[in-house]
py3Dmol code that shows the C-alpha trace and the ligand (Angstrom):
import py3Dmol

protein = """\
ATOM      1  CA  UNK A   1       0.000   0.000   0.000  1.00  0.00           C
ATOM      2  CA  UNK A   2       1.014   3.540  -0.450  1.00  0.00           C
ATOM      3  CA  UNK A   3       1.718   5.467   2.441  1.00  0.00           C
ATOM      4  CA  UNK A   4       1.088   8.969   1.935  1.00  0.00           C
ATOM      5  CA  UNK A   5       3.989  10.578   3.943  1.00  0.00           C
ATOM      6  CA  UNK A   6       6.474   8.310   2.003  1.00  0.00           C
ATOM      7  CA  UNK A   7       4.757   8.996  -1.589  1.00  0.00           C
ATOM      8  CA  UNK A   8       5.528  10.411  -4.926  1.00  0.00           C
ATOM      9  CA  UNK A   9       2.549  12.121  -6.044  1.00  0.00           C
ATOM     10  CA  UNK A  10       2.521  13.348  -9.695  1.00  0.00           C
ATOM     11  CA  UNK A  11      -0.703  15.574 -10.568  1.00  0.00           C
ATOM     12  CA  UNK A  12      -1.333  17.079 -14.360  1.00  0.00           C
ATOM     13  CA  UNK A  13      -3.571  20.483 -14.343  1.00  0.00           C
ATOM     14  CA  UNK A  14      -1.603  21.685 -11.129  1.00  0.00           C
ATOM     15  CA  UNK A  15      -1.031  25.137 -11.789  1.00  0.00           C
ATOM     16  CA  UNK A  16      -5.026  25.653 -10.798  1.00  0.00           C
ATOM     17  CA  UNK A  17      -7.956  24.703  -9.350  1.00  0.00           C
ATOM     18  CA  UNK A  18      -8.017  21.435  -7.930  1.00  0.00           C
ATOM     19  CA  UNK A  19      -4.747  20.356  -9.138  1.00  0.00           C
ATOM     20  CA  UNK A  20      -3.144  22.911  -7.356  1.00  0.00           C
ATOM     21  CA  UNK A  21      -5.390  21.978  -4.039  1.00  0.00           C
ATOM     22  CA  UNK A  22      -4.329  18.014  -4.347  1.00  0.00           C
ATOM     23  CA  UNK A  23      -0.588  19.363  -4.740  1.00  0.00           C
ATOM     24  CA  UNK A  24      -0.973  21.233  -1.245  1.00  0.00           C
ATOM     25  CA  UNK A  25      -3.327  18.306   0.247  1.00  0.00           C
ATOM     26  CA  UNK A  26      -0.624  16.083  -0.566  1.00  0.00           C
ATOM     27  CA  UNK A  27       2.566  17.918  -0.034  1.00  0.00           C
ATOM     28  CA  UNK A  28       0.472  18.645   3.549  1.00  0.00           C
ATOM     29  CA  UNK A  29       0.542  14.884   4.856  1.00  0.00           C
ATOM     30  CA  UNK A  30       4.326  15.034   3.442  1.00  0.00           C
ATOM     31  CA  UNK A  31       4.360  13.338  -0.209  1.00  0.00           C
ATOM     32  CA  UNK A  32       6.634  14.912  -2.702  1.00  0.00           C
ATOM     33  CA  UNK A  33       4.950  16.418  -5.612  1.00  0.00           C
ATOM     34  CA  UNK A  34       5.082  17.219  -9.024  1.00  0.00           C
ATOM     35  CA  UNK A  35       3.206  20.347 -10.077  1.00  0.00           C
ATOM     36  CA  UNK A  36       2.756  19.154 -14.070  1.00  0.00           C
ATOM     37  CA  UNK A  37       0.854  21.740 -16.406  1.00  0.00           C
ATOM     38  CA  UNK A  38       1.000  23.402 -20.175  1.00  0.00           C
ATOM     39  CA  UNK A  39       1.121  27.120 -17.276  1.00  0.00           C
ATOM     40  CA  UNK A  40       4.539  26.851 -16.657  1.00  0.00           C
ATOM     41  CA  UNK A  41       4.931  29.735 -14.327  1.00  0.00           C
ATOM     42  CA  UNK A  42       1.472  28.786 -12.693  1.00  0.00           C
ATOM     43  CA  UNK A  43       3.054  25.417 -12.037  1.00  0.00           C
ATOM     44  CA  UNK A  44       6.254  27.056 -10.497  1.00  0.00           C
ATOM     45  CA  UNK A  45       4.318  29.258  -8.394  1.00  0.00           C
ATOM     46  CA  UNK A  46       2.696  26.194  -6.728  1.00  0.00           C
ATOM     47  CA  UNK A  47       5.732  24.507  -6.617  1.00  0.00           C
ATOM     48  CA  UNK A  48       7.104  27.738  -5.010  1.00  0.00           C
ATOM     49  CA  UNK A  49       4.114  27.664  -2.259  1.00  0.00           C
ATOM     50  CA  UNK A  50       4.673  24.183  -1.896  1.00  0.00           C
ATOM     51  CA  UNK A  51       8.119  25.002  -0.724  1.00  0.00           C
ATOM     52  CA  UNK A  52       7.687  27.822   1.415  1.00  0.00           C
ATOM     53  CA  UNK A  53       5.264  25.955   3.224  1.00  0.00           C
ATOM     54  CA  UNK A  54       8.075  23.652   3.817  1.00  0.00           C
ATOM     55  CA  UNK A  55       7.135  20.598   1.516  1.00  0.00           C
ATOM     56  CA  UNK A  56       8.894  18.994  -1.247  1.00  0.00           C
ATOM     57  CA  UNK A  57       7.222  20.076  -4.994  1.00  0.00           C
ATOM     58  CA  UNK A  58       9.061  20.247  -8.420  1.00  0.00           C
ATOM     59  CA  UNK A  59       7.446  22.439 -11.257  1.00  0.00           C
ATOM     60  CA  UNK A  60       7.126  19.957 -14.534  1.00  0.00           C
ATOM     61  CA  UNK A  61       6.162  21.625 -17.392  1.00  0.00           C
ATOM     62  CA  UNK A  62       3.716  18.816 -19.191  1.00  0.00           C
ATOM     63  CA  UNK A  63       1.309  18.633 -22.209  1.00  0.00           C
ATOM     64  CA  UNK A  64      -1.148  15.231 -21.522  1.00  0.00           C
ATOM     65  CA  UNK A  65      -2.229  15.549 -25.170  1.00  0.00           C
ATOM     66  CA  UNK A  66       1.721  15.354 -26.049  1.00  0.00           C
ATOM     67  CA  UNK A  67       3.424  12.066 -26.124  1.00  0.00           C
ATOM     68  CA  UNK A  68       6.584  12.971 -26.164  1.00  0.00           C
ATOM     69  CA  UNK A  69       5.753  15.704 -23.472  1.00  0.00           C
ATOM     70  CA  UNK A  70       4.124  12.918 -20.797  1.00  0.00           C
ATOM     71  CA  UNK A  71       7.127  10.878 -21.318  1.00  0.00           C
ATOM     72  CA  UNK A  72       9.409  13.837 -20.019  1.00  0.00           C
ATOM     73  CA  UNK A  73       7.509  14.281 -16.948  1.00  0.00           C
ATOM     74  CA  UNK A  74       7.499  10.211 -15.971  1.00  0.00           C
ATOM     75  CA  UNK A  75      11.297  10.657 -16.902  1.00  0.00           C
ATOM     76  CA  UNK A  76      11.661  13.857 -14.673  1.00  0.00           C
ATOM     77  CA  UNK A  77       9.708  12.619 -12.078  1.00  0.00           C
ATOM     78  CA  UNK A  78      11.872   9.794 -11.807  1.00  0.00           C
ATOM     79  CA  UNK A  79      15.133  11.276 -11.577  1.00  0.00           C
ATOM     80  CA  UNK A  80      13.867  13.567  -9.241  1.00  0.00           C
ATOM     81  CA  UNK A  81      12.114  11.427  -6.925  1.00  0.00           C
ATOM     82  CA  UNK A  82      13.168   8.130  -7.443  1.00  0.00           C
ATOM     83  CA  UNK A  83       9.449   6.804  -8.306  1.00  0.00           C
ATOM     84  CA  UNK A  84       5.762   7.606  -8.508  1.00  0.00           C
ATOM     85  CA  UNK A  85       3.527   6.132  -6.459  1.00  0.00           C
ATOM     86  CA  UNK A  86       0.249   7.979  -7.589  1.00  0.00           C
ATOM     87  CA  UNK A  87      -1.039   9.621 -10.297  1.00  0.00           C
ATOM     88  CA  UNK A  88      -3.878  12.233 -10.645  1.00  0.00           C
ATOM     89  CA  UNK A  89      -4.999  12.907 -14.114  1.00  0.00           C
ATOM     90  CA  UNK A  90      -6.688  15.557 -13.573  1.00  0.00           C
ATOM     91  CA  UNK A  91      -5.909  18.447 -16.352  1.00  0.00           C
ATOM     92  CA  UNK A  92      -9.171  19.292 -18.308  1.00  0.00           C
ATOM     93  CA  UNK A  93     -11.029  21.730 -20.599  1.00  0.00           C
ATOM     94  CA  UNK A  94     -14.579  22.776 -20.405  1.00  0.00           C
ATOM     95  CA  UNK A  95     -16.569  23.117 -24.052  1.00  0.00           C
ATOM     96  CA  UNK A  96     -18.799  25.658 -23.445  1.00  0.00           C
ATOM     97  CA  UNK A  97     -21.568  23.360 -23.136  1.00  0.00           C
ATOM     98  CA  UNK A  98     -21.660  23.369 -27.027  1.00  0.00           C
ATOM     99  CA  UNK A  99     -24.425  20.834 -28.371  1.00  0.00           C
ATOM    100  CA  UNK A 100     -23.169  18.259 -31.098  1.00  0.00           C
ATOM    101  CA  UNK A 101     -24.795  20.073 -33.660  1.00  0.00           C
ATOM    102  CA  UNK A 102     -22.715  23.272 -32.772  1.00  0.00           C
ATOM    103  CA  UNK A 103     -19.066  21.396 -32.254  1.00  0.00           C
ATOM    104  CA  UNK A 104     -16.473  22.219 -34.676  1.00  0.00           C
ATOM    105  CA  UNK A 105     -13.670  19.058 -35.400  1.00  0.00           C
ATOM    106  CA  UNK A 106     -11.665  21.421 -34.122  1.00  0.00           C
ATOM    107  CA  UNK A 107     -13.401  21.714 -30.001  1.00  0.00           C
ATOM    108  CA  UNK A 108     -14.652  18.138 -30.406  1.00  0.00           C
ATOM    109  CA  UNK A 109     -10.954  16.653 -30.699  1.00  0.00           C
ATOM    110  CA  UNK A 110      -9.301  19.311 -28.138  1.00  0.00           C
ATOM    111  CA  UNK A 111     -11.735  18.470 -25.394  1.00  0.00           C
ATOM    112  CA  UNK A 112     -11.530  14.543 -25.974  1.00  0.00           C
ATOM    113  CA  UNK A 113      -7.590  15.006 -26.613  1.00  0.00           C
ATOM    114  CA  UNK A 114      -6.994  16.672 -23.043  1.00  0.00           C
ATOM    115  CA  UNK A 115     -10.027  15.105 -21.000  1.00  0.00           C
ATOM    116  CA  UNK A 116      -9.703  11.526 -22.271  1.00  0.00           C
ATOM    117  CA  UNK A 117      -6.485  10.903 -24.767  1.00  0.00           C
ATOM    118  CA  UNK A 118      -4.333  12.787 -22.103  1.00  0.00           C
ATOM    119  CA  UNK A 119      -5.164  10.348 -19.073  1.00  0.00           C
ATOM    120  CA  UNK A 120      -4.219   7.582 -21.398  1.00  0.00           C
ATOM    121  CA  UNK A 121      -0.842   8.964 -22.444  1.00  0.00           C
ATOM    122  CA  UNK A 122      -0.051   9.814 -18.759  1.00  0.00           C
ATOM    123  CA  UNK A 123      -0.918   6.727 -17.538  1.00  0.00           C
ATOM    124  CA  UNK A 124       0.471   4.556 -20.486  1.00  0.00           C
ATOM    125  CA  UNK A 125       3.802   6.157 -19.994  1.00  0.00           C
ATOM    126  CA  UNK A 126       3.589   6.116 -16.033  1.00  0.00           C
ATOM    127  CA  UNK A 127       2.348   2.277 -15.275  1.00  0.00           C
ATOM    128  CA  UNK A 128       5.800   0.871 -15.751  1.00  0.00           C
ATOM    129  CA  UNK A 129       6.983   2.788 -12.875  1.00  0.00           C
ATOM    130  CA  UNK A 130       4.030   2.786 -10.701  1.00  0.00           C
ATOM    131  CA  UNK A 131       4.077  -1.019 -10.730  1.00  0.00           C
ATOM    132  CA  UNK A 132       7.464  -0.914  -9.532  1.00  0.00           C
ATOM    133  CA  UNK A 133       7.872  -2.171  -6.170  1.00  0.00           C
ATOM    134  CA  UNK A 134       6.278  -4.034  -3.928  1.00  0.00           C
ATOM    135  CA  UNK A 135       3.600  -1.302  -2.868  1.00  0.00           C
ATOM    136  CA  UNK A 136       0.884  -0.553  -4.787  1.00  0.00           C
ATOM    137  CA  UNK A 137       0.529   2.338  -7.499  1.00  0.00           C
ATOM    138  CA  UNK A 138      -2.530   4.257  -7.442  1.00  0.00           C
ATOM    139  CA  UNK A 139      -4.417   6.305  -9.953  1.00  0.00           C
ATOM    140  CA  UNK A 140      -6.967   9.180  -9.658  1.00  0.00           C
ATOM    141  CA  UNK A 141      -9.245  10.567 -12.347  1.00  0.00           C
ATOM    142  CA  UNK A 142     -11.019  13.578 -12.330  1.00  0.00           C
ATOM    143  CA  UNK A 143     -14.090  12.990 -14.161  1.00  0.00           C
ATOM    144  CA  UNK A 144     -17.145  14.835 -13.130  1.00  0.00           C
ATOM    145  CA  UNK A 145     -21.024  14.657 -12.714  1.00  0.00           C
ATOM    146  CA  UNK A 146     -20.981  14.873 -16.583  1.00  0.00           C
ATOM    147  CA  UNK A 147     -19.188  11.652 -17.011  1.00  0.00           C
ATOM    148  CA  UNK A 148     -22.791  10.017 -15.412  1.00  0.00           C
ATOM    149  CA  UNK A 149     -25.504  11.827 -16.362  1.00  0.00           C
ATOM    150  CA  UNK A 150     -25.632  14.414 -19.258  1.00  0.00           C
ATOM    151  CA  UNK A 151     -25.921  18.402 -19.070  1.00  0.00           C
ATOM    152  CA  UNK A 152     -22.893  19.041 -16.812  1.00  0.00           C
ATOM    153  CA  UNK A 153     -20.775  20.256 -20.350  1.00  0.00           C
ATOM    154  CA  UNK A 154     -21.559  19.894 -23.911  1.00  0.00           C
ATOM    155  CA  UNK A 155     -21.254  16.976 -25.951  1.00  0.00           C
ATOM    156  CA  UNK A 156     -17.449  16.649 -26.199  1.00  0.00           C
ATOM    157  CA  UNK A 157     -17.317  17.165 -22.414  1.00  0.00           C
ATOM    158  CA  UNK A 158     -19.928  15.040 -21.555  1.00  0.00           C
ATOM    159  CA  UNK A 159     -17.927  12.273 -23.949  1.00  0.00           C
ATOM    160  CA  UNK A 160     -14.749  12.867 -22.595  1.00  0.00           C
ATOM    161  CA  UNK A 161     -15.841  12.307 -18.855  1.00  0.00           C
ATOM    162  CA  UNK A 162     -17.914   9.271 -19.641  1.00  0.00           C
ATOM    163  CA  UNK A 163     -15.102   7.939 -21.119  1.00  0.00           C
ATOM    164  CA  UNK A 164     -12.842   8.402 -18.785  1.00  0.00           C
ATOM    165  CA  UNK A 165     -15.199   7.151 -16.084  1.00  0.00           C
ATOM    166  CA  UNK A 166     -14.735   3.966 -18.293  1.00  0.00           C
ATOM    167  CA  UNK A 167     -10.929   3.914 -18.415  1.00  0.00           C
ATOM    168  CA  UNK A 168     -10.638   4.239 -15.038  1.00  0.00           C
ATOM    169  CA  UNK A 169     -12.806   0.665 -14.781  1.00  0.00           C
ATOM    170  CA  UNK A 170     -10.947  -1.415 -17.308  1.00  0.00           C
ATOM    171  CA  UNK A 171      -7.858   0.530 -15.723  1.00  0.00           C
ATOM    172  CA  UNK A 172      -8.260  -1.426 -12.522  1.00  0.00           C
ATOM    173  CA  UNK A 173     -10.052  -5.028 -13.766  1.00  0.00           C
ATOM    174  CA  UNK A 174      -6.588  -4.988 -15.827  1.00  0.00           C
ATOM    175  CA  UNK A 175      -4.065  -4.153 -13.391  1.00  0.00           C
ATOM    176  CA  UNK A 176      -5.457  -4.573  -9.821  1.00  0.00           C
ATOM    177  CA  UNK A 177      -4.421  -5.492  -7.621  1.00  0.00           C
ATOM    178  CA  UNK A 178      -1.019  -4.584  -8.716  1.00  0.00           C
ATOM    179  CA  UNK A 179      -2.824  -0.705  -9.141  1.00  0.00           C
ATOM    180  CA  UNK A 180      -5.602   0.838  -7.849  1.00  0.00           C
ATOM    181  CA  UNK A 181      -7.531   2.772 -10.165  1.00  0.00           C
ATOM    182  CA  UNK A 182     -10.660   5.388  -9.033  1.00  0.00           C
ATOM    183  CA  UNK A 183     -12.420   8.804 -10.322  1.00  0.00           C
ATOM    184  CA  UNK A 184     -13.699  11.496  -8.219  1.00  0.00           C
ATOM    185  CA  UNK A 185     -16.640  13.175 -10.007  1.00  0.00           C
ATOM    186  CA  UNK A 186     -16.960  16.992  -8.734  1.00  0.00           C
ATOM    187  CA  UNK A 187     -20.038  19.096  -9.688  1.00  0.00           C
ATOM    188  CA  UNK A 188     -19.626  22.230  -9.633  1.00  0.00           C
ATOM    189  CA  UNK A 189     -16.333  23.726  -8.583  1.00  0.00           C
ATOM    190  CA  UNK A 190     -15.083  27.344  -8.003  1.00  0.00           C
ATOM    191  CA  UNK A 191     -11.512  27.333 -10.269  1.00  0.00           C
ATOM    192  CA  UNK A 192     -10.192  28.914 -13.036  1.00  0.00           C
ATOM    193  CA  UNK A 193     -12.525  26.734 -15.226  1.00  0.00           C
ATOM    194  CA  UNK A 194     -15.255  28.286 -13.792  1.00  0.00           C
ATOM    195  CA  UNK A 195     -14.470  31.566 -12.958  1.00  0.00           C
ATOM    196  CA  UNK A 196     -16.002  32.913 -15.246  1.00  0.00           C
ATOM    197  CA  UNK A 197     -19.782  31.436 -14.418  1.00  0.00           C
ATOM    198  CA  UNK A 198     -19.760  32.072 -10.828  1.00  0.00           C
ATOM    199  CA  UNK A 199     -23.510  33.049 -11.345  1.00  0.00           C
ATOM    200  CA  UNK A 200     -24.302  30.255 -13.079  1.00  0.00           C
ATOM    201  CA  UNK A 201     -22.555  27.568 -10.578  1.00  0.00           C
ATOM    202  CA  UNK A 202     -24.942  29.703  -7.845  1.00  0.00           C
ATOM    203  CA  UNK A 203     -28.141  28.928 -10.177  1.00  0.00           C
ATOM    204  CA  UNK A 204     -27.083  25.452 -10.625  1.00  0.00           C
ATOM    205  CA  UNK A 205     -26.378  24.570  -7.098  1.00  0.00           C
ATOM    206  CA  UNK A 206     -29.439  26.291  -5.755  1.00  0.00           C
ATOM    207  CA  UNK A 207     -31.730  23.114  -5.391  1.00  0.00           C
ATOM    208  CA  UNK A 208     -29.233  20.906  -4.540  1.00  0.00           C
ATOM    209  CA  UNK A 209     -28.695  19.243  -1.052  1.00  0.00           C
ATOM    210  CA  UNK A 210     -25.254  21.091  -0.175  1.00  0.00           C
ATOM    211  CA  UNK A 211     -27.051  23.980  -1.725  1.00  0.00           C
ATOM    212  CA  UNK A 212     -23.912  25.591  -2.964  1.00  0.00           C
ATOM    213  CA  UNK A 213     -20.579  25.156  -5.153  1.00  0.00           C
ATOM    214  CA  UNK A 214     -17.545  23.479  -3.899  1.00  0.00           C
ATOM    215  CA  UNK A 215     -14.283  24.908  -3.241  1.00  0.00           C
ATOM    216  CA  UNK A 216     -11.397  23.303  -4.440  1.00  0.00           C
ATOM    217  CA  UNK A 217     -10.037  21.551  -0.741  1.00  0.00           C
ATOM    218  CA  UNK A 218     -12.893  19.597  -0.700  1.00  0.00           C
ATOM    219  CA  UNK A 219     -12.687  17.884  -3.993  1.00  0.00           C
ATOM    220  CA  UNK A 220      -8.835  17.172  -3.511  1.00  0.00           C
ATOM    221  CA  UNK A 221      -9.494  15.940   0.267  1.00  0.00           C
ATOM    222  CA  UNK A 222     -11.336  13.077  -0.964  1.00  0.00           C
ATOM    223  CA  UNK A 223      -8.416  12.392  -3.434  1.00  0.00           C
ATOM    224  CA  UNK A 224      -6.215  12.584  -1.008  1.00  0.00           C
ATOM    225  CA  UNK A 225      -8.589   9.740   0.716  1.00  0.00           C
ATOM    226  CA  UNK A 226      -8.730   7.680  -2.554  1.00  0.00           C
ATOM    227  CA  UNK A 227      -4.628   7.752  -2.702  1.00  0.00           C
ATOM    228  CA  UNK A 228      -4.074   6.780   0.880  1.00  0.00           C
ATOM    229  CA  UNK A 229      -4.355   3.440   2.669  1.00  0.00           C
ATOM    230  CA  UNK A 230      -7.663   4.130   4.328  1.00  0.00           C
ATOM    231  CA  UNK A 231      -9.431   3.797   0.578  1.00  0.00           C
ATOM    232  CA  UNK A 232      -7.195   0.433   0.377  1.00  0.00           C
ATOM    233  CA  UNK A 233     -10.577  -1.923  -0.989  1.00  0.00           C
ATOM    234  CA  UNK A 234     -11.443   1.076  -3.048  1.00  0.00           C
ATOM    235  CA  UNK A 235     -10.826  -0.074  -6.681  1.00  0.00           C
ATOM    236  CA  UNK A 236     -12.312   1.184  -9.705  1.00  0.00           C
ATOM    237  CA  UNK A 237     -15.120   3.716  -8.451  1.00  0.00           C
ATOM    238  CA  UNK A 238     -16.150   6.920  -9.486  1.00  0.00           C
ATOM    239  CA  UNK A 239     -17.262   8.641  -6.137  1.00  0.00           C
ATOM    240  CA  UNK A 240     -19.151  11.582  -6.568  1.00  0.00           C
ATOM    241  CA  UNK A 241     -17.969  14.868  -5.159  1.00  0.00           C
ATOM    242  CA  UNK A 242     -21.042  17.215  -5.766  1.00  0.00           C
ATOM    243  CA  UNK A 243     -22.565  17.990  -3.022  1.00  0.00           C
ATOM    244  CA  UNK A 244     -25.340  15.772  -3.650  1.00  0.00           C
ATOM    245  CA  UNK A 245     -26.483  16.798  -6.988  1.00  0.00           C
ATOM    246  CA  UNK A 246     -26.890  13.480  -8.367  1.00  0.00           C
ATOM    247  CA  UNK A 247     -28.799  11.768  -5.388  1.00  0.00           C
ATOM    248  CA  UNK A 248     -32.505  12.461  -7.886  1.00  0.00           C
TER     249      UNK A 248
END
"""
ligand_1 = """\
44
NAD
P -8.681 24.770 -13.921
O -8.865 25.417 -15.250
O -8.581 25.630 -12.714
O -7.431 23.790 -13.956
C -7.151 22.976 -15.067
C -5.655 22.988 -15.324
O -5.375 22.075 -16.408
C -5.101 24.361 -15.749
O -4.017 24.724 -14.902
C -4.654 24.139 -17.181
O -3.511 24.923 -17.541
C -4.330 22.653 -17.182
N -4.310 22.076 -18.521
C -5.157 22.332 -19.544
N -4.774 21.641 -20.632
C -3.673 20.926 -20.282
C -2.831 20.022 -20.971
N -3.017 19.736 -22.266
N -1.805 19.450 -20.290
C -1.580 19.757 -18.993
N -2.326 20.630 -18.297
C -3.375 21.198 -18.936
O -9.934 23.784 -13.805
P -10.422 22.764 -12.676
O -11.855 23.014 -12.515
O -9.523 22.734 -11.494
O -10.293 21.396 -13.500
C -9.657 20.243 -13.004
C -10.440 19.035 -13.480
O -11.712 19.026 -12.838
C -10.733 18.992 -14.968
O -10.521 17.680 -15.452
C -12.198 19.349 -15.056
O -12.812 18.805 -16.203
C -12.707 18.726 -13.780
N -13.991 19.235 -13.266
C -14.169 20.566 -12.978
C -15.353 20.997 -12.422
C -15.587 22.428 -12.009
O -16.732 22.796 -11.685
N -14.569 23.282 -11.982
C -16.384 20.071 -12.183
C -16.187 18.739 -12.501
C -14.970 18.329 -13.027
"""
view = py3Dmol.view(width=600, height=400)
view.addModel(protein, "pdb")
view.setStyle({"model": 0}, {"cartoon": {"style": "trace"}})
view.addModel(ligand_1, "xyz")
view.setStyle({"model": 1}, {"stick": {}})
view.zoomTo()
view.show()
């Protein structure tokens, strides 16, 4: 099992949002981190934080939809740290909640390419390492209430999320026990995704249980739960983050 304190955590989509909360939850209970993202200087300045705060974090720049690029930052991450123990795919883009009829080739493959191809490349290039070992690896998804029902993005998001809700399965039926594979799905989150439909997320919210959006700590606590040893018969789930919006 991984423990936490004694971890290598590598997270993609770092420089913001909830990437950059699961860097500090983890860095917190003492894992070393590495801040990947295409915001280089975002990335550093977490990194930065990271350090100040006295943890251990290493900036990485990192494209997910970029073989070659996911490759550096297994490679970096290794001479670095010795090892990774867990990995968060977590970059994303939104779509604008752009219907199929409305999607250009052109936002169809970018959202697919970053929200589903770039979990594969990370975790294609990082499961030789993370099966390393006698301890477990462990990888974490962010999918999202629109990779179960639809209306939480467009059609590319909704696609992307559903799909990755799916990798995530066959991830761990074809590699447990040797890796443990979840998702978190958030609903609506307060990040740099979103920042710009603050309104909306209020609207949205409104009628749900929690009655509110999220802020970025609470998604990445329960990844933090999902990577340590207390989610240890946890395999291949997608555990809702959202405040209850799905429960009707
Ligand atoms: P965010 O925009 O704050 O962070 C996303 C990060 O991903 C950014 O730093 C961005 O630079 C990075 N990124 C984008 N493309 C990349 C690429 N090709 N390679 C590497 N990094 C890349 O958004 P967030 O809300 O924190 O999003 C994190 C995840 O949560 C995403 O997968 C998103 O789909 C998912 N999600 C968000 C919400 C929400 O309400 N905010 C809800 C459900 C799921």
């Amino acid at each position: 099992m991984v423990s936490l304190p004694d971890s290598v955590a590598v997270i993609t989509g770092a420089a913001s949002g909830m990437g950059k909360a699961m860097a500090h939850e983890f860095a917190d209970e003492g894992a070393s981190v590495v801040v990947v993202d295409v915001d280089e200087d975002g990335a550093a300045a977490v990194a930065t934080e990271i350090a100040d705060g006295g943890g251990d974090a290493m900036a990485v720049y990192g494209d997910v939809t970029d073989t070659d690029s996911v490759e550096s930052v297994v490679e970096e991450s290794v001479e670095e740290f010795g090892t990774i123990d867990i990995l968060c795919n977590n970059a994303g883009i939104l779509d604008d909640f752009t219907p199929a009829g409305e999607a250009s080739d052109d936002l169809w493959n970018a959202v697919i390419d970053v929200n589903l191809n770039g979990p594969f490349h990370m975790t294609r290039a990082a499961l030789p390492v993370l099966q390393e070992g006698n301890e477990e690896g462990v990888v974490i998804n962010t999918a999202s209430i629109a990779g179960k029902v639809a209306g939480g993005g467009g059609a590319a998001y909704t696609t992307s999320k559903h799909g990755l809700i799916g990798f995530t399965k066959q991830l761990s039926h074809d590699y447990g026990p040797d890796i443990r594979a979840n998702a978190v799905c958030p609903g609506a989150v307060a990040t740099g995704m979103t920042e710009d439909m603050i309104e909306d997320l209020e609207a949205m919210t409104e009628g749900t249980p929690a009655g509110r959006y999220a802020k970025p700590e609470e998604i990445a606590r329960v990844v933090r739960y999902l990577a340590s040893d207390e989610a240890s018969f946890v395999h291949g789930t997608a555990v809702n983050v959202d405040g209850g919006w799905l429960v009707d």
